[in-house]
C-alpha positions as CSV (number, residue, x, y, z in Angstrom):
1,X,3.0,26.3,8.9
2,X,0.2,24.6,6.9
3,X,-3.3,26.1,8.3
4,X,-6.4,25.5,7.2
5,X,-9.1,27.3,8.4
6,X,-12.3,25.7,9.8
7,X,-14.2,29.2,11.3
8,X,-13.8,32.1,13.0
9,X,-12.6,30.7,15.8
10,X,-9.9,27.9,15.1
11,X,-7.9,26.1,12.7
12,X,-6.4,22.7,12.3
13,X,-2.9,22.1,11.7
14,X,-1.5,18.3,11.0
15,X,0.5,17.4,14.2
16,X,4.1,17.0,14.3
17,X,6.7,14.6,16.5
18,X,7.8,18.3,17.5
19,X,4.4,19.1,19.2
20,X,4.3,16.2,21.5
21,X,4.4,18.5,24.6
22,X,0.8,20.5,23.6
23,X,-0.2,16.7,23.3
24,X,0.6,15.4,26.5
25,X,-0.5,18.9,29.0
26,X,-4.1,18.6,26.8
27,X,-4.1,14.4,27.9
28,X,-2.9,15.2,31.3
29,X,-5.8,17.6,32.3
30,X,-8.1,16.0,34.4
31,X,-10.8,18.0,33.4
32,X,-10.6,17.0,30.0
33,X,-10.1,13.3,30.3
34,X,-12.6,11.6,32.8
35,X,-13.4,9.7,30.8
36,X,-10.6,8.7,28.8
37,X,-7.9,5.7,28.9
38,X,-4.8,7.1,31.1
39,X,-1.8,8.1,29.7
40,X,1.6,7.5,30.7
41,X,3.5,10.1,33.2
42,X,6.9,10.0,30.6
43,X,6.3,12.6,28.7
44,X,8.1,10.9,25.4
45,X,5.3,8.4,25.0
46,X,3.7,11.0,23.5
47,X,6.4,11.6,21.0
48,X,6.3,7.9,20.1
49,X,2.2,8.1,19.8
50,X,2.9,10.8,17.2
51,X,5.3,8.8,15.5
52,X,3.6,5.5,15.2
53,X,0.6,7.3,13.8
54,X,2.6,8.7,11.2
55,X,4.1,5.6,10.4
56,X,0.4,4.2,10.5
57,X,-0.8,7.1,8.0
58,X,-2.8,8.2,10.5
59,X,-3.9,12.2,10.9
60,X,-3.6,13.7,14.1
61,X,-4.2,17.5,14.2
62,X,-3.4,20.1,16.8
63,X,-6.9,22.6,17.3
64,X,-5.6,26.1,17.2
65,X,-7.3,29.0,18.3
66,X,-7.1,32.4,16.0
67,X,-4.1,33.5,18.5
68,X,-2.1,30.3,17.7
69,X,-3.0,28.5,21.2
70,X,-3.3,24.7,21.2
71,X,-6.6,24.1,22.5
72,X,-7.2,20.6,21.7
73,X,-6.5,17.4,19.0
74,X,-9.1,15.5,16.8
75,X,-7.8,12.5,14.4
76,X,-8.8,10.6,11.5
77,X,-7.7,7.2,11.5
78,X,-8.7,3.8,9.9
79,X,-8.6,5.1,6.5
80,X,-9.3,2.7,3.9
81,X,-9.4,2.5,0.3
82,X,-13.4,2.2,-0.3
83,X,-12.9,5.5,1.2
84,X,-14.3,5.5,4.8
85,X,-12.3,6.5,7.8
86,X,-12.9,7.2,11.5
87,X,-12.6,10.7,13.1
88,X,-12.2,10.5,16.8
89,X,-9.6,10.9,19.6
90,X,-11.3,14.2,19.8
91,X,-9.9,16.6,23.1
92,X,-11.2,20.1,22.7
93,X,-10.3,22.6,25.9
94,X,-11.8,25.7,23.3
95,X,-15.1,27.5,24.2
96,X,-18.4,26.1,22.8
97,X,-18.0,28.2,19.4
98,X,-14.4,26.9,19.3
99,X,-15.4,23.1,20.7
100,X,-18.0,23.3,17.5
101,X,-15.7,24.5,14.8
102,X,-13.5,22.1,15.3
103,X,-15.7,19.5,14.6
104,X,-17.5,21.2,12.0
């Protein structure tokens, strides 16, 4: 497993079609998601969001806490060539000290 580490508190690790399950519980969590777009109930849209972002050469990574729990997903997308890209898609379910790392 590729890891890099951000802090003390988490790490990022590049998201898989295989961890499409953390990604849809984290989306699924009221609590977490007021604000955002709903997400289908079928579980295997997730595993097709995954792929297309791939295909899209999109990053998606899983947030990690130092025990290996997924506590949330951040992504860079819109990468282009003059070198700019977006970060966003950003779902953190960490405390504050994790919430920050993972944006740091």
């Amino acid at each position: 497993m590729l890891k890099k580490k951000l802090g003390k508190n988490v790490y990022l690790k590049r998201l898989e079609e295989k961890d499409y399950k953390h990604l849809f519980y984290l989306r699924k969590k009221k609590s977490l998601t007021k604000y955002l777009n709903t997400i289908s109930d079928n579980i295997n849209d997730q595993k097709k969001f995954i792929i297309q972002e791939i295909k899209k050469k999109n990053y998606l990574f899983g947030i990690y806490d130092i025990k290996d729990h997924f506590i949330g997903t951040i992504s860079i997308y819109n990468i282009s060539r003059n070198k700019s890209a977006e970060w966003g898609r950003w779902i953190c379910d960490g405390d504050p000290r994790q919430s920050l790392e993972s944006v740091a």
